[in-house]
N, C-alpha and C positions, 0 to 999 in steps of 0.2 A: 353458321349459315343464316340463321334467324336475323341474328341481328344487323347481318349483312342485310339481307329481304328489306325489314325494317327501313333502312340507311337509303335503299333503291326505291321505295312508295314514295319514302318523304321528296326525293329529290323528282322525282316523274310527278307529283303531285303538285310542285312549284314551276313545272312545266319542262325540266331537263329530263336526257337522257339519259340509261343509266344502267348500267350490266355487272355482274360478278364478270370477273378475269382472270385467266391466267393459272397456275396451279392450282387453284381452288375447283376449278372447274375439270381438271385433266385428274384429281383424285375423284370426284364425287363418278364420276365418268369411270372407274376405277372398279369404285366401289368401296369405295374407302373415306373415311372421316376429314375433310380436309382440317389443317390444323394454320394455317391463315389464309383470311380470308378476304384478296383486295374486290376494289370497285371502282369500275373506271365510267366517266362523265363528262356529258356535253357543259356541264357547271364549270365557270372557273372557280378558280381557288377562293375569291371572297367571296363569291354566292354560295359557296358553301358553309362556309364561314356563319353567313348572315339567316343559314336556315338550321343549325343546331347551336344546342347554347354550348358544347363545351368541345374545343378544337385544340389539335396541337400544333403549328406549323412545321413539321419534319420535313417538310422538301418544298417548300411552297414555289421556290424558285423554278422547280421541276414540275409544277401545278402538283403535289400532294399535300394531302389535310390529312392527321389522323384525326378521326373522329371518335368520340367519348361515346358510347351510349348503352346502356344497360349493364355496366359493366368490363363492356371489351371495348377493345380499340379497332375500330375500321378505317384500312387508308383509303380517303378517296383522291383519284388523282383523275384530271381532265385528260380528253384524249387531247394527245400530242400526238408531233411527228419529229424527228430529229434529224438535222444537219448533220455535214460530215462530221467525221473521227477524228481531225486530225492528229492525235496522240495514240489512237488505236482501243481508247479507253472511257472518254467522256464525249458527248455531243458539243460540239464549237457553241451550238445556241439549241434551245428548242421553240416548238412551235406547236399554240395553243391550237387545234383543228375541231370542228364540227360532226364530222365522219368517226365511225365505228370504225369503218374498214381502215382508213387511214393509219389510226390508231394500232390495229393489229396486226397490220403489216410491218410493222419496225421490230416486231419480238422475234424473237431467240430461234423456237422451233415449233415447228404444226403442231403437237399437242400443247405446248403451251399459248396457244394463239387462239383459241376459243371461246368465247363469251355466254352468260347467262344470262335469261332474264329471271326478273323477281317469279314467276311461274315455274323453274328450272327448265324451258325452253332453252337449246343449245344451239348455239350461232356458230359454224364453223365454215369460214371461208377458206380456208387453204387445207381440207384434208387431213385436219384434226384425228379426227374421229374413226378412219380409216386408219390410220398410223397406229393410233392405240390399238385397235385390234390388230393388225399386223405386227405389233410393239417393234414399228420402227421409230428412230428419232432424226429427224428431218428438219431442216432448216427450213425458215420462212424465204421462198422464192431463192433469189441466187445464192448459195452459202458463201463465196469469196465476200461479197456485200456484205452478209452478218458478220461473217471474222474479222475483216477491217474495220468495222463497227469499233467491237469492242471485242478484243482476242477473248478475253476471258469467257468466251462462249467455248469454245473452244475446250477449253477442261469443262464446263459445265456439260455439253455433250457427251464425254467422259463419264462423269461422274451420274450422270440420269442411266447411263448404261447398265451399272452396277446397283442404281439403286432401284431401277424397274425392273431389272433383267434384262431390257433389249437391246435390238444390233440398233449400231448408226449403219445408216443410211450410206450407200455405195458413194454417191456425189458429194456426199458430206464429210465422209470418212476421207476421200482426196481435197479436199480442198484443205480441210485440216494439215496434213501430212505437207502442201503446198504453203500453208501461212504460218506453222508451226514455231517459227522464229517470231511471230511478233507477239508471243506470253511473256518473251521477255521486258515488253513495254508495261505492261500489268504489275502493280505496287505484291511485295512479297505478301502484304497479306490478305487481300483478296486472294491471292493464288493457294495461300495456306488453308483459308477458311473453304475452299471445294473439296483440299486434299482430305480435310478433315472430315468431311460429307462420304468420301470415299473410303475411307478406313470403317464409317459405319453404315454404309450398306450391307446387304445381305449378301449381293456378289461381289465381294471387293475384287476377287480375282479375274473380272471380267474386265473392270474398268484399268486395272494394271496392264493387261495383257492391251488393252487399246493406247495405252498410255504409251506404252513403249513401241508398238507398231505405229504409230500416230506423229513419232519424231521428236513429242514434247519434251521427253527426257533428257535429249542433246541440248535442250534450252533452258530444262528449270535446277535453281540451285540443287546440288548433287545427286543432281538426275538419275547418274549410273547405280544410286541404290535401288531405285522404283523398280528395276530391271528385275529384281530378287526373283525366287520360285517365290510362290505365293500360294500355292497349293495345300499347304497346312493351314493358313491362318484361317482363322474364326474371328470374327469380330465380337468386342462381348460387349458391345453398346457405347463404350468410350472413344475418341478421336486417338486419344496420347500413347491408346496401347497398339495401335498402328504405330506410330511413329518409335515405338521402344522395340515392339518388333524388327520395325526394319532395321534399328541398329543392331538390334543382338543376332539377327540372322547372320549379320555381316562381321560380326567382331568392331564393332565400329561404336569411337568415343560421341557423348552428346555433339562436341565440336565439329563434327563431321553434316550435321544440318541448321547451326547455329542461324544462317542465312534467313530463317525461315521465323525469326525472331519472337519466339517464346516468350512465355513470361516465365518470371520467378520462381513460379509454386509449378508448372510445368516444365521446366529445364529437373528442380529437386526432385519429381518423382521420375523423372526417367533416368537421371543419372540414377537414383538410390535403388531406381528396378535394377539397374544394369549390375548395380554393386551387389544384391542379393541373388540375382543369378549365378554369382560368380564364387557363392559361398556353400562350400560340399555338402554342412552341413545344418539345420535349419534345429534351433532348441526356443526356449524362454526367452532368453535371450534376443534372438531373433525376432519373436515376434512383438516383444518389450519395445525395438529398437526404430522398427519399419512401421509405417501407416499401413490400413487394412486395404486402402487402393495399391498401394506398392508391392502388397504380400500377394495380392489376388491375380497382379498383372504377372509378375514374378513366378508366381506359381503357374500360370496358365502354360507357359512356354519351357517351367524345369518340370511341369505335370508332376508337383507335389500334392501326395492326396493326406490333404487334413482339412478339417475344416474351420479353416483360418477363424471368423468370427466367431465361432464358440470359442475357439481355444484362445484366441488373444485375450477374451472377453472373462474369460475364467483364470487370467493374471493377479496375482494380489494386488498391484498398481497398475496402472495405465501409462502414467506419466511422475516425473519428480512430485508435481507438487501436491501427488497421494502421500509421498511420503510424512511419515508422523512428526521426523526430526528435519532440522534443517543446518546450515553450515556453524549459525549463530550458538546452537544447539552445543555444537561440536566445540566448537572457539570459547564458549563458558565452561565447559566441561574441562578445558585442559588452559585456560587461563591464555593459549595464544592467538597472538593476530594472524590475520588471514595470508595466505601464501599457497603453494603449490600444495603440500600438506594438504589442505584441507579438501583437493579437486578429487586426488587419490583415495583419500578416504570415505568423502560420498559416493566416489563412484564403488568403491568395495560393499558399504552397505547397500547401494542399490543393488545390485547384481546378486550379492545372498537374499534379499527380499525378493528379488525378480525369481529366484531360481526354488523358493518357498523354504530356505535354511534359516531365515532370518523373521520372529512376524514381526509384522508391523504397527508394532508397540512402542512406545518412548519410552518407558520404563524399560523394555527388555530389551530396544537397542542399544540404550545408555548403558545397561551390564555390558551386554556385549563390546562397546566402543570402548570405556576406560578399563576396559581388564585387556584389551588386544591394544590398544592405543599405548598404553605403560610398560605390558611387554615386548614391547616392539621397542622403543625409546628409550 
């Protein structure tokens, strides 16, 4: 907030207007820490520009500047108004405006339409303020307007529900239920990055329960899972242990929300949760085998009680290349080229190292290796 304050002197001092906005305002309001902090301005984009030394252009086209200063990055973005939707999702054009009010007329919902000045002076033209005590969540003016806007208001109302605790709003909750169909206009992954907001709320079971009275599940890739009980889960601060949840409630393969396009190292840890759920029983081995995110999530939902990072952490290796020997080890020792052989037999000594039969000595693997190696051959 400082540095925000700071960002708002200099520009009211070069003769613009100039307010904290938006989220930032509806936690301090709260009572809570906001953790970014925009600022909205009568400046256009190169007067801003031209009154700090170090700028980043992230949206300029949209009038925002991230600004450099003490350390953090402050956005400042001019007040705009914005042109129809015609996609349901970006402004056809926008427009640079003079007016405050103008400006906070185009947002999402009354508490987030609020303004500050550098004094924490609170500017609330549409009922902000009342809403947060009430903790309802309310659309700016007509809500059919804001969801043709840009649908993805639409789950974000959702998702604020879960993560304040509060109800939407009567008129807002219908008109959702009314526009419900055009989420499907919204790219998978904006639509992902809310669900994911909603896996780490506090209430996730609140914002599910709206989700699916709300109609959006008939609309978003395999909707029919969101539908779940939900009444068990806890969130433990991750997005992905939502998403492996919903599959394991359901008996249901990763492919079953593939639509929702993962990455990589997210698709592996929730296939490998799903694979160790599915395993009766949990040794050395196991915890040799799984990352401590995959054993944590895993365990959370087979409510195995151990405590995973000491015990994986008091393994004699972690990984292969603890290991003292290596295949090359193996292929001088017995004079042969590389071949299947050799996959079998590092996997043997890993597994007696893993299970603490074997230490992890080159000298005392090496007995071990050509004396089982020769009688075996």
């Amino acid at each position: 907030m400082k540095t925000a304050i700071k960002v708002i002197k200099i520009l009211k001092k070069a003769g613009f207007e100039a307010y904290i906005v938006g989220g930032a305002v509806r936690d301090y309001l709260l009572g809570k820490e906001p953790c970014d902090v925009d600022v909205a301005s009568s400046a256009l984009p190169q007067q801003v520009k031209a009154l700090f030394t170090r700028t980043i252009d992230t949206g300029i086209d949209h009038g925002t500047v991230l600004v450099l200063l003490d350390g953090e990055g402050i956005e400042v973005t001019t007040f705009r108004t914005e042109s129809s939707y015609s996609d349901n999702r970006r402004p056809d054009s926008v427009e640079f405006v003079q007016s405050l009010c103008e400006d906070l007329q185009r947002r999402d919902f009354t508490i987030n339409a609020m303004a500050m000045t550098e004094s924490l002076k609170v500017i609330d033209l549409f009922g902000g303020k009342q809403d947060l005590t009430s903790q309802l969540i309310r659309a700016v003016g007509d809500p059919d307007e804001r969801f043709q806007e840009d649908a993805l208001r639409m789950l974000r109302a959702i998702r604020f529900s879960g993560q304040l605790g509060f109800t939407i709003e009567r008129e807002t909750l219908t008109s959702i239920k009314s526009y419900a169909s055009l989420i499907q206009t919204i790219a998978v992954e904006r639509v992902k990055s809310e669900i994911d907001k909603i896996f780490t709320s506090l209430d996730t079971q609140k914002s599910l329960k709206y989700l699916r009275d709300s109609r959006l599940t008939i609309f978003l890739p395999a909707g029919e899972l969101f539908e779940n009980d939900w009444t068990f889960y806890r969130t433990n601060g991750h997005a992905i242990f939502g998403w492996f949840y919903l599959l394991h409630q359901q008996n249901q393969p990763f492919s079953a929300i593939k639509d929702y396009r993962f990455s990589n190292a997210e698709k592996r840890v929730i296939e490998k949760s799903l694979e160790l759920v599915a395993l009766t029983t949990w040794d050395q081995w196991t915890l040799y085998s799984y990352s401590i995110e995959q054993l944590i999530m895993a365990a959370q939902v087979k409510k195995v009680n151990m405590e995973l990072e000491k015990e994986k952490a008091l393994l004699p290796i972690q990984t292969k290349s603890d290991l003292a020997v290596n295949g090359l080890d193996f292929m001088q020792w017995t004079g042969e080229k590389s071949g299947p052989w050799l996959k079998v037999w590092l996997e043997k000594m890993e597994k007696l190292v893993v299970y603490g039969l074997l230490t992890n000595e080159k000298e005392t693997i090496k007995d071990w290796f050509v004396n089982e190696y020769h009688r075996h051959v």
